[in-house]
C-alpha positions as CSV (number, residue, x, y, z in Angstrom):
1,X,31.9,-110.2,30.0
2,X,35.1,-112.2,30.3
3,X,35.1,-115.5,32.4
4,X,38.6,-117.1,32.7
5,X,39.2,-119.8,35.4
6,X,42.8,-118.5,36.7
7,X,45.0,-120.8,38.5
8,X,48.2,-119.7,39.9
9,X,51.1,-121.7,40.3
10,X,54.3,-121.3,42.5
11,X,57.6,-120.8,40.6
12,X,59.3,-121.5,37.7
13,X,59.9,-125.0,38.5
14,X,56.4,-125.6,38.2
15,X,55.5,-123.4,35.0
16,X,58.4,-125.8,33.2
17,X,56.6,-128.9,34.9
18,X,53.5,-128.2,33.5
19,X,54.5,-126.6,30.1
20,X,56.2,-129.5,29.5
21,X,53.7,-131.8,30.2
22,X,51.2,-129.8,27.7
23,X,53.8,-129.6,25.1
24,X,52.0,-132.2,22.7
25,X,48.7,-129.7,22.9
26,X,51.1,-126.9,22.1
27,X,49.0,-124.4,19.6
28,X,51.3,-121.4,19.7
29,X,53.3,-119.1,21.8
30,X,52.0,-115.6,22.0
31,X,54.9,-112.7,22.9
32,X,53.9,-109.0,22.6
33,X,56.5,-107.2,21.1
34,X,56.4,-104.1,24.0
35,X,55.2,-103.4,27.6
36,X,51.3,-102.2,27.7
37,X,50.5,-98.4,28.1
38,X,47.9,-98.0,30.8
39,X,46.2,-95.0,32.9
40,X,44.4,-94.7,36.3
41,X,41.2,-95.9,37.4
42,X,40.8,-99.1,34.5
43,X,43.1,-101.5,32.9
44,X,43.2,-99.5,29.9
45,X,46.3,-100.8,27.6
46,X,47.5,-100.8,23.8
47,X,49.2,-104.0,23.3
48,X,51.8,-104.9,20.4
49,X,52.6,-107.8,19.1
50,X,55.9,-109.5,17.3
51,X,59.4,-110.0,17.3
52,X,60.6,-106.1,16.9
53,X,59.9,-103.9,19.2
54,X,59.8,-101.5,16.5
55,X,57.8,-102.8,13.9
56,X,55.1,-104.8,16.1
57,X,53.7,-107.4,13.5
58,X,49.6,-106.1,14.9
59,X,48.4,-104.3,17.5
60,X,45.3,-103.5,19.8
61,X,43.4,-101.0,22.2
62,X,42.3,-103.1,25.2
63,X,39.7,-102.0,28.1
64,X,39.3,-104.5,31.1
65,X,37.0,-102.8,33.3
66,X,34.8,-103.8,37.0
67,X,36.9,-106.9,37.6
68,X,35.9,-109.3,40.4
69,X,37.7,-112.7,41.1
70,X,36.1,-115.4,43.7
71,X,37.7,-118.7,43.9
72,X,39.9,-118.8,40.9
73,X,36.6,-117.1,38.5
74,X,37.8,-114.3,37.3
75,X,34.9,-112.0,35.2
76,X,35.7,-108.8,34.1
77,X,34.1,-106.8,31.2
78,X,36.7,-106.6,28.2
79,X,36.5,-104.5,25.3
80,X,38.7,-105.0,22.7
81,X,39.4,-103.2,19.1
82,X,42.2,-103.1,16.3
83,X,44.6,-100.4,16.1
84,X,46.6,-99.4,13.4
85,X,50.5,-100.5,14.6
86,X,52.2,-97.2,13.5
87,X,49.4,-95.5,15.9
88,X,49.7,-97.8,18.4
89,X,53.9,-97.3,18.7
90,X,52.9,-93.3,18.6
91,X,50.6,-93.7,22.0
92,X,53.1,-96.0,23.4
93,X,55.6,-93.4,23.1
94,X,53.0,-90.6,24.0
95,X,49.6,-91.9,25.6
96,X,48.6,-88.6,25.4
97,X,47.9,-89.3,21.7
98,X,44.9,-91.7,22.5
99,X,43.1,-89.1,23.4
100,X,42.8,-87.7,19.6
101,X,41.8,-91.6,18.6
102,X,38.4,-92.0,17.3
103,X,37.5,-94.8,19.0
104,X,35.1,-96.0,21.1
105,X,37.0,-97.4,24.0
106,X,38.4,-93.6,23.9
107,X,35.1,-92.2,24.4
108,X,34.0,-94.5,26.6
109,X,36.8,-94.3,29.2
110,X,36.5,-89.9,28.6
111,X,32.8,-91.2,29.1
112,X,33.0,-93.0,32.3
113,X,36.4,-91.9,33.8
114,X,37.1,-88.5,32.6
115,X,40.4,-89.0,31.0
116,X,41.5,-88.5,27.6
117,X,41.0,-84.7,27.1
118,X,44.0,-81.9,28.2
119,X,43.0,-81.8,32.1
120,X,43.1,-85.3,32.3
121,X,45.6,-87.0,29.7
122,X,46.3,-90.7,29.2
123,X,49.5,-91.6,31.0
124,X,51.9,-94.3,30.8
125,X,52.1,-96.1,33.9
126,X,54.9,-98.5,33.3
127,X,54.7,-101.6,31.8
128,X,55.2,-105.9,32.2
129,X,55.9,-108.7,29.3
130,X,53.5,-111.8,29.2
131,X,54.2,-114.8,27.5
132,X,51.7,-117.1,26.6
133,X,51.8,-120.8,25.6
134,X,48.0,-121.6,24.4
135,X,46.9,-125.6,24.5
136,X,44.0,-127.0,23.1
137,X,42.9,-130.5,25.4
138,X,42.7,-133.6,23.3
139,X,39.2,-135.9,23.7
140,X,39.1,-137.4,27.1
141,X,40.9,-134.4,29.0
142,X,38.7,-131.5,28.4
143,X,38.1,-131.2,24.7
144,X,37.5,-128.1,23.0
145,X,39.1,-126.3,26.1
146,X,42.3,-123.6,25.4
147,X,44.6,-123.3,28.0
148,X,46.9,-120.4,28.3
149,X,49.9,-121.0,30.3
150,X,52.0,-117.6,31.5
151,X,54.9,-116.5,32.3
152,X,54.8,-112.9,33.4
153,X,57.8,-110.4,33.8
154,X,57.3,-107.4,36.0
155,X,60.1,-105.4,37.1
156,X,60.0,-106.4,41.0
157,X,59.2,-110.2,40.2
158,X,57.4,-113.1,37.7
159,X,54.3,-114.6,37.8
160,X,53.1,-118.3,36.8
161,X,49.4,-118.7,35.9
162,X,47.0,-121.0,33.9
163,X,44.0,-119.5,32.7
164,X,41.1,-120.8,30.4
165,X,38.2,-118.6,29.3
166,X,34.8,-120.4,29.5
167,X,31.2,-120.3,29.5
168,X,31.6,-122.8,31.7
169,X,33.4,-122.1,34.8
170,X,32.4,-124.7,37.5
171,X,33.2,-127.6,34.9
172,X,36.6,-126.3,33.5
173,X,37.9,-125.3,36.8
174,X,37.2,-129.2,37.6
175,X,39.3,-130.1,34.4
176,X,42.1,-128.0,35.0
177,X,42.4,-128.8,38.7
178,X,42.2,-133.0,37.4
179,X,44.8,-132.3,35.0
180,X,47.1,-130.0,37.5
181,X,47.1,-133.1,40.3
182,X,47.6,-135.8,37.3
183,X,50.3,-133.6,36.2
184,X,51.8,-133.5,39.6
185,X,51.7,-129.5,39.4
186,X,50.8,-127.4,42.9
187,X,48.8,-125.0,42.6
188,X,46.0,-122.0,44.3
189,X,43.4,-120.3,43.3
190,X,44.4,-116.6,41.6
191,X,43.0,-113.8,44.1
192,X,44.4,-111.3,41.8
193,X,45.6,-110.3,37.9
194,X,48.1,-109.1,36.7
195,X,47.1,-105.5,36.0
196,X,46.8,-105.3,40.5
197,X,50.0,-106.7,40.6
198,X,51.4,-104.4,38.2
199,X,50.1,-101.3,40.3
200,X,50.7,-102.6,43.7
201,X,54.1,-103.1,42.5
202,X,54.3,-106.1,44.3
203,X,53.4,-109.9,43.5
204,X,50.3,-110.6,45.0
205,X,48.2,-114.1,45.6
């Protein structure tokens, strides 16, 4: 189970506000290489990563399954497993191909959803771009807390959010809404992610 405090905020204006007043705590900036692949009734996605399109650097099969967000908690259960790069650009090109993948994120979605063999065939939905800034807080702010700050690109709009994945969820959502006012960033609670945004085709709260 995945438990991210999610916080959205407004526009870009903000998003450069507060990046810029994490920058010191700057880890790394994550950019996959190429949209995600997903079908039907799950966030189901095989996600690339690095600076060619074409020759993605790593890649991965993702399941995010039974979400459920309340007041900015986000839990949802999240499998996740390596994939072979060259594979991963064939099932981006033809999710039909994830059906032959022995894997057990495969199975369990033919499992649980139905899809994956000939009557039912992964699809590709479409696609968005993420980019992530990831922040660790120094001693006094949060320590031992990642942020991820990002900036997400669908075709019909862009998205600002902070997230941070705890155990924790009461106490970190305190830390990041203290360090949101101090920064002088607005902000509301996420009602949504980006996967519903992506299939209501529309930004949503």
């Amino acid at each position: 189970m995945e438990v991210e405090i999610k916080l959205r905020l407004p526009d870009a204006a903000a998003h450069r506000r507060l990046s810029s007043f994490l920058a010191p705590r700057l880890l790394r900036t994550d950019a996959p290489a190429r949209p995600l692949a997903a079908a039907t009734a799950a966030q189901r996605d095989v996600r690339l990563y690095g600076t060619d399109d074409r020759d993605p650097s790593c890649a991965v099969l993702m399941l995010k399954h039974r979400p459920r967000i309340d007041a900015g908690v986000s839990r949802v259960e999240e499998v996740v497993e390596p994939l072979d790069p060259a594979l991963a650009l064939t099932c981006v090109d033809n999710p039909a191909r994830l059906g032959a993948v022995d894997s057990p994120i495969v199975r369990l979605v033919s499992d649980e959803y139905g899809v994956g063999g000939d009557k039912a065939p992964f699809v590709c939905l479409g696609g968005f771009r993420n980019t992530r800034g990831v922040y660790e807080l120094e001693e006094g702010e949060g320590q031992g807390l990642v942020l991820e700050l990002d900036e997400t690109h669908f075709d019909f709009g862009t998205n600002y959010e902070l997230e941070c994945e705890t155990a924790e969820p009461d106490q970190a959502k305190e830390v990041l809404e203290r360090l949101l006012t101090v920064a002088g960033v607005p902000y509301e609670y996420s009602r949504s992610n980006k996967f519903a945004c992506f299939m209501a085709g529309k930004l949503l709260p």
